[in-house]
KEVOKE-379067 format. One record per residue: residue in three letters; x negated, z, y of N, C-alpha, C in turn. Coordinates in steps of 0.05 Angstrom, whole numbers, plus 5000, padded with zeros to 4 digits. Last residue first. Layout:
<atoms>
ALAXZYXZYXZY...
</atoms>
This chain:
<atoms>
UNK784669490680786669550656788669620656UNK781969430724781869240703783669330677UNK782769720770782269760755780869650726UNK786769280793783469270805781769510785UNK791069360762789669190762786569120773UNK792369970772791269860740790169570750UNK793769770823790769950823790569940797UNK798969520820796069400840793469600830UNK801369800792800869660782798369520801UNK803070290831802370350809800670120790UNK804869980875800970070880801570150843UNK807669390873807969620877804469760863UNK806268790912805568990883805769240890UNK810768470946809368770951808568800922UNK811867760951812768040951809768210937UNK809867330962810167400983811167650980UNK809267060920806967220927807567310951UNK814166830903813767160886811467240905UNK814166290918815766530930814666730933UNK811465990877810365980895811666270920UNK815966080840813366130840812266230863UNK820165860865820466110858817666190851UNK818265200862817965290886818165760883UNK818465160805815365210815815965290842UNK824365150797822465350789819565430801UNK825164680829825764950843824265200829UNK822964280797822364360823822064610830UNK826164390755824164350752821964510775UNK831864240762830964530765827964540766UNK830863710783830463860811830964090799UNK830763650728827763490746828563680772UNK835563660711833163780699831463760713UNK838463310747838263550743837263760741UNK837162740717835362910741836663220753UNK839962890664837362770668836362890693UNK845462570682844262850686842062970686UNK846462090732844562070703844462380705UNK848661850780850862080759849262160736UNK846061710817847161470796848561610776UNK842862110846842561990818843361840803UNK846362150895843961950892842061910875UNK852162270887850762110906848461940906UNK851562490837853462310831853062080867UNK848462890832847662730818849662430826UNK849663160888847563040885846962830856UNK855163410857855363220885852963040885UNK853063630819854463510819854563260834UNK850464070845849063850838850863630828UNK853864430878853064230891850863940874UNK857364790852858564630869856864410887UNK853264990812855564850805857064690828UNK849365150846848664920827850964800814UNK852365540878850865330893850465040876UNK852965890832855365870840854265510861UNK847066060826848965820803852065790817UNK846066320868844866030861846265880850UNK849066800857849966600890847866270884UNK847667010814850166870815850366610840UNK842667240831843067070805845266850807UNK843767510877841567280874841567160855UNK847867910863847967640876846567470877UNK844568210820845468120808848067760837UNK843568650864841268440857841468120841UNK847469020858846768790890845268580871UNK846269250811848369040810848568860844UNK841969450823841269250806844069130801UNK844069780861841969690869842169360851UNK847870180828848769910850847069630860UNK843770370792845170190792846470030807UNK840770620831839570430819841270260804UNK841071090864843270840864841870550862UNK838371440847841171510847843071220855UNK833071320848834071350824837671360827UNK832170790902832571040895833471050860UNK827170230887829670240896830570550885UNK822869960865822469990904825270140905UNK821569880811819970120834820470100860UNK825469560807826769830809824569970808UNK822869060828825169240837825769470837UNK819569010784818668960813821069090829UNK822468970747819669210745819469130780UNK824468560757826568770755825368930753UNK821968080751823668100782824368440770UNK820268090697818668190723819768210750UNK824367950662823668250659821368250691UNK826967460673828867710660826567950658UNK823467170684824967210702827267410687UNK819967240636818867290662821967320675UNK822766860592821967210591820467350617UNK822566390621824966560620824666820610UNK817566250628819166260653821766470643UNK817366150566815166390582816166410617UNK821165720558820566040545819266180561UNK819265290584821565460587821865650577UNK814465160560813565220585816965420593UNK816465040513815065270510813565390538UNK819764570517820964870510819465160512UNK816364130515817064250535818764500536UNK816364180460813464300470814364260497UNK820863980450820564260439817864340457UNK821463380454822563650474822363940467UNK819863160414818263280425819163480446UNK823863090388822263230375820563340394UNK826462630421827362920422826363130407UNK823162200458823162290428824262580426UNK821962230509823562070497824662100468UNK819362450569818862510538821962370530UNK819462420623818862250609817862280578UNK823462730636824362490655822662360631UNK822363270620823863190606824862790618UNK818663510646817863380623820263110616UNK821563900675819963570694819863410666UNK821164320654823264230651823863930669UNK816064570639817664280628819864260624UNK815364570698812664310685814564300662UNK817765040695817964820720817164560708UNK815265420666817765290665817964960675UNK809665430692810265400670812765190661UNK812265680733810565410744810565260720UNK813766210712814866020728814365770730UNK807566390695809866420668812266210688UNK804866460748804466310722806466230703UNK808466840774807666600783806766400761UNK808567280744810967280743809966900758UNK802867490746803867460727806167290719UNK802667450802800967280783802167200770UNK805967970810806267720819805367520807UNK804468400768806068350767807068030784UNK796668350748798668490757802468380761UNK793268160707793567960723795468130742UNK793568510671790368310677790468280694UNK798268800670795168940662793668810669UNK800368300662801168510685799268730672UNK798468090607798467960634798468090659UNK800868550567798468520580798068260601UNK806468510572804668770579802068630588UNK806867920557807167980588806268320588UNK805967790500803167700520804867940545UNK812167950479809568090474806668080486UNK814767500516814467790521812667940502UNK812667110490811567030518812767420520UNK816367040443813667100439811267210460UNK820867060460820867270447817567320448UNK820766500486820166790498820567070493UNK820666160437818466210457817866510475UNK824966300429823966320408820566460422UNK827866030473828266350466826866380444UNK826565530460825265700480825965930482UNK829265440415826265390413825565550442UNK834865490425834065680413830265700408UNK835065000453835765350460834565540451UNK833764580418831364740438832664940452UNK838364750379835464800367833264890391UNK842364550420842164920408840065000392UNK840764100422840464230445840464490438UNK841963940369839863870376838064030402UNK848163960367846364010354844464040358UNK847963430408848963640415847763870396UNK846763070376844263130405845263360405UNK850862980334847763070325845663230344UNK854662910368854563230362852263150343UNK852862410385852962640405853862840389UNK852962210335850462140343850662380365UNK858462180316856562350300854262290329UNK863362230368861062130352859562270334UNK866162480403867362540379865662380362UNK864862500452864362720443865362690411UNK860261930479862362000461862562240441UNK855661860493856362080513859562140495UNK849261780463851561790465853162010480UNK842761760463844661520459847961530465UNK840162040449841962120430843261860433UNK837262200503835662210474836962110451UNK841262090543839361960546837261990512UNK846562230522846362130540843261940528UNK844262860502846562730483846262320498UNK841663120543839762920523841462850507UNK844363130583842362870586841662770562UNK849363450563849563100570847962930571UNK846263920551847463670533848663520537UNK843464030603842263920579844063800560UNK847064270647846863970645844963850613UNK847964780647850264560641849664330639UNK842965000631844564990617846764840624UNK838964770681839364650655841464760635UNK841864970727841464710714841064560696UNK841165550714844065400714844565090710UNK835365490726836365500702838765440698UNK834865380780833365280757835665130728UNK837565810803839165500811837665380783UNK834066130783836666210774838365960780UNK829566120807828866090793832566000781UNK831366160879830065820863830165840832UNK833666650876835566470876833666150860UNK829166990863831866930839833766710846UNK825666970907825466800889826566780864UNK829067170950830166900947828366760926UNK829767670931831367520922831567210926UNK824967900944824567780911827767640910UNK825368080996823567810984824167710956UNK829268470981830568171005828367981000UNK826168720960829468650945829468410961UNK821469000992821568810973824868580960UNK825169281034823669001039824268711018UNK832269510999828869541011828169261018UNK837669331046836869341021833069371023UNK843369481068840069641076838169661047UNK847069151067845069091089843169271096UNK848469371007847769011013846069041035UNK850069831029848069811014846369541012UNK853869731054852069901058849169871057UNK858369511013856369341039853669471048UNK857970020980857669710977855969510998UNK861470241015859070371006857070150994UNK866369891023864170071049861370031036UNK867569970974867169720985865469681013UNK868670640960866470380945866370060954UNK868170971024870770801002867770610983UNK864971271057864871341030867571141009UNK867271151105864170951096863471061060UNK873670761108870771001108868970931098UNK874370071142873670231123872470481122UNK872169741171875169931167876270111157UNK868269461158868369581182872169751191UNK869369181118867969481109868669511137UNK872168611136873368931133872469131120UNK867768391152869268481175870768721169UNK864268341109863768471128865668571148UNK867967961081866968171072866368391084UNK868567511113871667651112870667981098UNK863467291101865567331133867467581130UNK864167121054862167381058862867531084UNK868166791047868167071040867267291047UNK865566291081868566491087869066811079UNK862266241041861466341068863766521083UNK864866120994862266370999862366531024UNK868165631006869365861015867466171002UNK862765361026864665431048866265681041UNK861465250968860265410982861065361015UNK866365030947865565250939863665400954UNK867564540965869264650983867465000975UNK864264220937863164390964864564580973UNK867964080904866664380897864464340917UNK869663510926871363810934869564070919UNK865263110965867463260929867363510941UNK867862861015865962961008866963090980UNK871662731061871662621036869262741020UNK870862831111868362681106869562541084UNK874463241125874563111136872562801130UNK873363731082876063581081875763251106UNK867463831101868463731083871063551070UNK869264021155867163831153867163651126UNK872064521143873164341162871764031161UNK868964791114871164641102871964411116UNK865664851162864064731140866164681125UNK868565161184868364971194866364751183UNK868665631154872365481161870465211175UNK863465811152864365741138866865561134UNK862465961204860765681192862465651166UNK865966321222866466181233865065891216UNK863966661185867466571176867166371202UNK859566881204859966741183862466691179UNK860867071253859966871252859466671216UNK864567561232865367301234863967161246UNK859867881210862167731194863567521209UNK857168041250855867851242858167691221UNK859068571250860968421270859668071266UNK855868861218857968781208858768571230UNK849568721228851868911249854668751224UNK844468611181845968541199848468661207UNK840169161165842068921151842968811181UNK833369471165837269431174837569171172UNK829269471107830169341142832869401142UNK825170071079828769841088828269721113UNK821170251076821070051086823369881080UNK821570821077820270721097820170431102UNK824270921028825071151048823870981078UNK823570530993825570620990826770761023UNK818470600991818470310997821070431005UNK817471050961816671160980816870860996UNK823071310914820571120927820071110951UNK824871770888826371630914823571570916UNK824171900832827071840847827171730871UNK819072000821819971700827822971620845UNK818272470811817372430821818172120840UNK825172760790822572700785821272570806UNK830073030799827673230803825773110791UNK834172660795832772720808830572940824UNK834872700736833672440744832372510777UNK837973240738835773170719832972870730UNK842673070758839773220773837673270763UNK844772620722843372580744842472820761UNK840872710666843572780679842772770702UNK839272220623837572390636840472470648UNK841271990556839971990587840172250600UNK839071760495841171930506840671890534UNK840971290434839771400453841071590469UNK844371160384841471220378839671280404UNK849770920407848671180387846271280385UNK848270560444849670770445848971030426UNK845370210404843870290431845570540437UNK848970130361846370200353845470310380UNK852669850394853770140393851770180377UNK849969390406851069460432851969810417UNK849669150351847569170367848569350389UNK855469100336854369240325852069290338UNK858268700379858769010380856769130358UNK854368290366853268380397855468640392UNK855668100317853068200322852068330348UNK861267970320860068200303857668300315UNK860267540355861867780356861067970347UNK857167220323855767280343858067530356UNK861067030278858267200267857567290295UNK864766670309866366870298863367150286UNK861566230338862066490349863366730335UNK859865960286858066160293858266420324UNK865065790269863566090249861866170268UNK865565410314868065660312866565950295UNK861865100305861365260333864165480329UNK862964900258860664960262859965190283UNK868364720266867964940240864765010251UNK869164410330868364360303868064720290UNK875864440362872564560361871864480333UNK879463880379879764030362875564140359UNK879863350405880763640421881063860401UNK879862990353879463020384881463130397UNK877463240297879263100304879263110341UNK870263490284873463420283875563320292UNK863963600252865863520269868563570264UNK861663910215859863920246861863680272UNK863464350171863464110182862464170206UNK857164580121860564640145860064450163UNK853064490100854764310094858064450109UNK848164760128850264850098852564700093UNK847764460170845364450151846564480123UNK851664700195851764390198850364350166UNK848865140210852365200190852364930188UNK844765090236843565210211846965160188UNK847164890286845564720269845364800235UNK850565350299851365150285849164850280UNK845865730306847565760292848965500277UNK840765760349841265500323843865500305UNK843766020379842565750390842965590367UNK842366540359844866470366845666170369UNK837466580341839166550324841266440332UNK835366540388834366400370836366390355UNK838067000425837566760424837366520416UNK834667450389838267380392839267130400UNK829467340411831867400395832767360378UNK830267410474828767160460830267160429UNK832567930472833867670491833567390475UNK827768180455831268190445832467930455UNK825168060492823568050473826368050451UNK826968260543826767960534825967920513UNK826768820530829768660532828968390530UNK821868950530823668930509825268840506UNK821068820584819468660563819768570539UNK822169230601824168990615822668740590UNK818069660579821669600576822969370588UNK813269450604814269410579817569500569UNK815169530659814969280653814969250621UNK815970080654818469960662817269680655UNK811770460653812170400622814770150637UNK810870530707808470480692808970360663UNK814770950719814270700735812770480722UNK818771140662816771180686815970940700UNK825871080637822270900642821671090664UNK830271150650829771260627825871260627UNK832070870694833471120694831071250675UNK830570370689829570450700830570710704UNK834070210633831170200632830170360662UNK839170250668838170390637835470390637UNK840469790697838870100703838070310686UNK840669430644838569460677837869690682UNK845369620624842269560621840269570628UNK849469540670848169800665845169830646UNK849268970666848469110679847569380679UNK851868890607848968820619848568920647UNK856769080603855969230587851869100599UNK859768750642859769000643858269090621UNK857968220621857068360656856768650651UNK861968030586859168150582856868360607UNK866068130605865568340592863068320583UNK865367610647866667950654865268240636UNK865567290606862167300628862167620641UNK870667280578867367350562865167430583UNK873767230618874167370605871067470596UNK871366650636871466870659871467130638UNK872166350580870166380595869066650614UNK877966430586876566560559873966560568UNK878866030628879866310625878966490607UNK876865560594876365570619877165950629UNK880465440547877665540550876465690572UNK885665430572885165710562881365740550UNK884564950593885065210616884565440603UNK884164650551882464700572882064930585UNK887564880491887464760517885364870539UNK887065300443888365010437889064880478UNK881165650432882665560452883165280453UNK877365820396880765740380881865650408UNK873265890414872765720393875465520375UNK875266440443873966200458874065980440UNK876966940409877966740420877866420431UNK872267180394872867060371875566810383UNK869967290445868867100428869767020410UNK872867640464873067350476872167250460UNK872368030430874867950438875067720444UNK866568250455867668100417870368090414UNK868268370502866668150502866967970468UNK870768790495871868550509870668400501UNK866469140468869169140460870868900467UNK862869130500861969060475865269000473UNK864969360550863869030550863369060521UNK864369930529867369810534867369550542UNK859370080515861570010499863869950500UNK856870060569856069850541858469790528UNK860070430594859370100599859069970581UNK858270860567861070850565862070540579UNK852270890581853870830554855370770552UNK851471090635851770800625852670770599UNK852371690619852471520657852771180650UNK855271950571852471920593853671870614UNK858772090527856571910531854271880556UNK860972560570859972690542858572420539UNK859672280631861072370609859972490591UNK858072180701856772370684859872380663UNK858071710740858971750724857171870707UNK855671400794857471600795858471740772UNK852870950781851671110784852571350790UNK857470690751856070780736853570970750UNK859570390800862070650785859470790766UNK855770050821856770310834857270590822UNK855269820776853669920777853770170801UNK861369540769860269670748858469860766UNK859169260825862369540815861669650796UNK856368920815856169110834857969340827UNK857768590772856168790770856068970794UNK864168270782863768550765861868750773UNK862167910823865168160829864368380810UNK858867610806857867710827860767980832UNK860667520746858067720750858167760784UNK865267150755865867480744861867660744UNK861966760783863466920800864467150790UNK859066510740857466690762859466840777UNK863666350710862166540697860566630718UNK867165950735868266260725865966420719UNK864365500739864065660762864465920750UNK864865110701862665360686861865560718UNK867664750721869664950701867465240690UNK864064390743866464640760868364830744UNK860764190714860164400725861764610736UNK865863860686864264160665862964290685UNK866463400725868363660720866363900707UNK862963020695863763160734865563330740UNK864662910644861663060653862663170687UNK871863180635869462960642865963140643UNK874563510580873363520611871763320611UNK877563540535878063350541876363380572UNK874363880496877964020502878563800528UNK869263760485871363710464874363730468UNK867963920531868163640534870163600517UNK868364520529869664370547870364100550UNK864764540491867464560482869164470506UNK860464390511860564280481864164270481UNK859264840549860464480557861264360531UNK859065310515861165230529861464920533UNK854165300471856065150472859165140491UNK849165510511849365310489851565080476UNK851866000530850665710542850065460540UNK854966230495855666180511854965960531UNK851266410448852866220439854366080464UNK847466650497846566440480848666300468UNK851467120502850266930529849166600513UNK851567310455853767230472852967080497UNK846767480437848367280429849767250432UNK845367810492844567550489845567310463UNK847368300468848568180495847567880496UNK845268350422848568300423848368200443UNK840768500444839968280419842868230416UNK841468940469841068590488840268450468UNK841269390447844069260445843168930465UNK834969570434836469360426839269180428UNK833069890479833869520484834669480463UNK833170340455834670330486835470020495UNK830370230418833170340415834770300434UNK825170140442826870100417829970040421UNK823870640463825270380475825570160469UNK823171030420824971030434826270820454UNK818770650392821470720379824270750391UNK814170820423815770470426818770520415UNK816971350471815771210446815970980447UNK815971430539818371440516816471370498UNK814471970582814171720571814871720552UNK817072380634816172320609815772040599UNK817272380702817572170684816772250649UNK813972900728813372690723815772610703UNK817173260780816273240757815472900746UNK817573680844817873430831816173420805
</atoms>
């Protein structure tokens, strides 16, 4: 066995920059989907259920991507040929999305875009841990937020900054404003040209190459999987699930509960037929894997699910509250709600601003403080302000709650994933990090089909509190993290002191 070489900053550089594309597609995406949904005639109690498409093309895509990619040796590599065929879809959708003359075809252009971005961000993932030694992986996941942050910024403020230049910032009803159409038509460009800079300007390891080093198979990896549950556990879950519809259709209850019933149903129906399966078919291999996931994976996911419900919360719900509650107006064809609206892609872009900045501190925090701490602080952070927001009134000031959301969000994009892919084999690190990629989705899939229900039961429908139970949930993901394993490479720099 061999050591890992260590890359330059230059070289991981290069290796993150295509997430300065991938994120101005996520950023023009978060920022202004509901914008466009409302404009294409959706109620507020509807937009969560139309922003389901996007966790469900990440929980179907990344695992598959990351399967097929840990199987794939080309003249580009093992992951390149990912990047560049999500670069390609993904600046397809984008120039589409802005021109969609009806709901449905927003709504479909959505799935399209979350699809092709998936596929070119997951392999990401394992990119950094394919290419990184154990020791340099938190400053590579550091990079990508540091890109993330960004790309971000720009993307966020786009149509503020095209507003600013005198391009219109409104239009006729059911028609996208000039503002949000140029700045997806520039954020295309910018995520294929970022995305084939990474392609071109890096190379990888061949996978026997990868595994004749020291790290390939972790020693958490070999000794401390738990066995999963017996497949035949599937239909106890198809049983809670048909009968949790059953509970729902019968109560009257809003129907995107029906969403997490038919989870449950799925997952039911998931298990039953790998068991039919050879165990080398990729849906087999798949489950497999799901129920022999290391220790750590099964702790750190349930603190992606609190952080990730978090966040889904505030991107669908910030520009109703503060169009709503800061702005005064829920009328999409007002100046006053596309001023808030406006307004929301400034603090988008203020806390991606933030956590461009919060990833240059995180090397050293995980040097002081080691990886949980680290990842506890920067959360709790969030949490506090996205609470803020119940009693800050002045939308100027929602910026200094932006800065507790910055440093939560360059944390939960780079320390759950140093924490991971030291516990998980080199050879199926991608699947690994596309399993992982359910703890992201299975929250927001949860936040779409159920805050809804909660704002409209016992918030009085204000979106406003939203914000306040991601709030929560962030500090509870905090509080989570200490329950997972510092991997020793980073536990002993820390008692080390450096």
């Amino acid at each position: 066995m061999t050591t890992k070489p260590q890359l330059t900053f230059w070289q991981i550089w290069n290796m993150c920059f295509g997430f300065l594309g991938i994120q101005f597609g996520f950023a023009l995406q978060n920022a202004n989907v509901s914008r466009i949904f409302q404009t294409l005639g959706a109620e507020v109690d509807d937009v969560a259920g139309l922003w389901i498409a996007a966790p469900l093309t990440g929980l179907l895509v990344q695992p598959i991507v990351g399967h097929l990619s840990d199987r794939t040796w080309t003249r580009m590599g093992r992951r390149r040929p990912y990047f560049l065929a999500g670069a390609v879809l993904a600046t397809l959708a984008l120039l589409v999305m802005p021109n969609s003359p009806a709901l449905w075809i927003a709504a479909g252009t959505l799935w399209v875009l979350d699809a092709s971005i998936n596929i070119s961000m997951e392999p990401f993932r394992a990119f950094v841990g394919d290419q990184l030694p154990p020791r340099q992986r938190p400053t590579g996941y550091a990079m990508q937020s540091f890109f993330i942050g960004v790309g971000a910024v720009v993307a966020s403020l786009l149509p503020w900054l095209l507003a600013k230049f005198g391009v219109a910032n409104t239009a006729p009803d059911g028609v996208v404003p000039d503002t949000v159409r140029y700045a997806f038509y520039f954020g295309g460009a910018v995520l294929f040209l970022a995305i084939g800079w990474t392609v071109l300007r890096t190379r990888e390891y061949p996978p026997d190459v990868l595994e004749s080093f020291d790290d390939a198979r972790p020693q958490e990896a070999r000794e401390d999987s738990i066995a999963g549950p017996s497949s035949r556990a599937g239909l106890g879950w198809l049983v809670v699930g048909i009968a949790g519809a059953a509970a729902i259709a019968w109560s009257g209850w809003d129907r995107m509960l029906y969403v997490l019933a038919g989870m449950l149903i799925a997952y039911g129906a998931l298990l039953q037929l790998a068991r039919f399966l050879l165990p080398q078919r990729m849906l087999a291999s798949i489950v497999h894997d799901l129920q022999n996931m290391p220790g750590t994976m099964r702790r750190l996911a349930v603190v992606q699910f609190f952080s990730w419900f978090a966040l889904f919360a505030m991107w669908i719900y910030t520009t109703s509250a503060v169009t709503a509650v800061h702005f005064g107006s829920s009328d999409t064809s007002s100046s006053a709600y596309n001023e808030g609206a406006n307004w929301v892609g400034v603090l988008f872009a203020a806390y991606n601003g933030f956590a461009a900045l919060a990833a240059i501190c995180i090397p050293w925090m995980v040097r002081r403080f080691g990886l949980r701490v680290s990842h506890l602080v920067n959360v709790v952070l969030g949490g506090v302000g996205l609470l803020s927001f119940l009693w800050i009134r002045d939308p100027q000031w929602l910026l200094l709650s932006m800065v507790g959301v910055g440093f939560a969000w360059a944390s939960i994009l780079s320390l759950p994933y140093a924490l991971l892919s030291d516990s998980v084999p080199a050879a199926k690190m991608g699947v690994y990090m596309g399993i992982f990629n359910f703890f992201i989705v299975i929250p927001q899939l949860v936040a779409a089909s159920l805050l809804g229900f909660l704002l409209k039961h016992f918030f009085g429908g204000a979106p406003i509190h939203a914000l306040a139970i991601g709030g929560i949930s962030l500090i509870f993901a905090g509080l989570c993290v200490l329950r997972v394993r510092e991997p020793q490479v980073h536990a002993t720099a820390v008692a080390a002191g450096h």
